[in-house]
N, C-alpha and C positions, 0 to 999 in steps of 0.2 A: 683244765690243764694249762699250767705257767706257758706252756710253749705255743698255744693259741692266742692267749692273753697276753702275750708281751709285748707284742709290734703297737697291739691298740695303745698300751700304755705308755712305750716311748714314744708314741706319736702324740701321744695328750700331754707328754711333757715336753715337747716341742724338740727333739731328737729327729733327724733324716734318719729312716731305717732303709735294709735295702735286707730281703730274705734271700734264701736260697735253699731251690730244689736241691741240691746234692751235697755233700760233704767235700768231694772233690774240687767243685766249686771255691774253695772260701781262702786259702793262698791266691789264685792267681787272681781274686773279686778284694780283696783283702790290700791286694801289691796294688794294683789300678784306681782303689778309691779312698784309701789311707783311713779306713774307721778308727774313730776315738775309742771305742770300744768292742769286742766281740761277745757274741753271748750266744752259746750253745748247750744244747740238749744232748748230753750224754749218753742217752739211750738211742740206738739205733741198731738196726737189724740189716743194712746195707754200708754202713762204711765203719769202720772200725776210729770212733771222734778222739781217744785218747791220743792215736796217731797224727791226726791231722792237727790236733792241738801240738803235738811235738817237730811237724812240720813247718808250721807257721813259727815257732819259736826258734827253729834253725836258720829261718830265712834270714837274714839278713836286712833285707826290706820289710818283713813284717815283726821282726823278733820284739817292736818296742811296744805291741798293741798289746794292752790287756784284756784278758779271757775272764768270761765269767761263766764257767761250767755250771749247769745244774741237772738233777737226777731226785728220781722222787728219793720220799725218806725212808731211810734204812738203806740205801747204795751205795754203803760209806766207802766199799771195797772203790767202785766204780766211783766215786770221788776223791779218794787217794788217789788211784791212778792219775786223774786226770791234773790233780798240784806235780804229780810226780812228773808230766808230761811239760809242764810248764804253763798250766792254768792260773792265774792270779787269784782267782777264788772258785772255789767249788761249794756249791750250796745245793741244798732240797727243795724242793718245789714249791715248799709252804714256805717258807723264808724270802724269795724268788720276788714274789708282788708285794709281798709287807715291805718288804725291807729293801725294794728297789733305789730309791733315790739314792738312801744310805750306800748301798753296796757300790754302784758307780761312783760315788765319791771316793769308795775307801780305795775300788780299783785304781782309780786316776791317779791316787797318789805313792800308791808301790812302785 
């Protein structure tokens, strides 16, 4: 699973990561430590992420950080949503580790 796998990996690319138990969590963790990037997991059964992606992009203080949504494959529905929320990229799971460097790059520069 990309969403177990991925702290190891920004951390082998010498990235600061910083996780979070909650979805409610990630505006006021977001406004307080200015991430270069965010990167969440679409699927959840406790917070509704397409929202808090469209919360974070309302804020003001957070609106400039790019999102890089992902959901396994075939949740195209639930990865539109999440560009439609204000995601910088929404990707599938298999894509996720392959194509990590690349995809931070392409973030950083939207």
């Amino acid at each position: 699973m990309p969403g177990s796998q991925l702290p190891s990996r920004l951390h082998d690319l010498h990235y600061r990561i910083e996780t979070l138990s909650g979805a409610d969590q990630l505006v006021p963790t977001a406004r307080s430590t200015g991430p270069m990037v965010v990167f969440t997991d679409l699927h959840s059964y406790r917070a509704d992420i397409c929202a808090v992606i469209k919360q974070l992009k309302l804020d003001a203080a957070t609106a400039h950080i790019p999102v890089i949504a992902f959901a396994t494959e075939g949740a195209t529905q639930l990865q539109a949503a999440a560009q439609q929320a204000g995601a910088t990229l929404a990707v599938n799971d298999a894509a996720l580790l392959t194509h990590l460097e690349q995809l931070i790059e392409q973030a950083l520069q939207v």
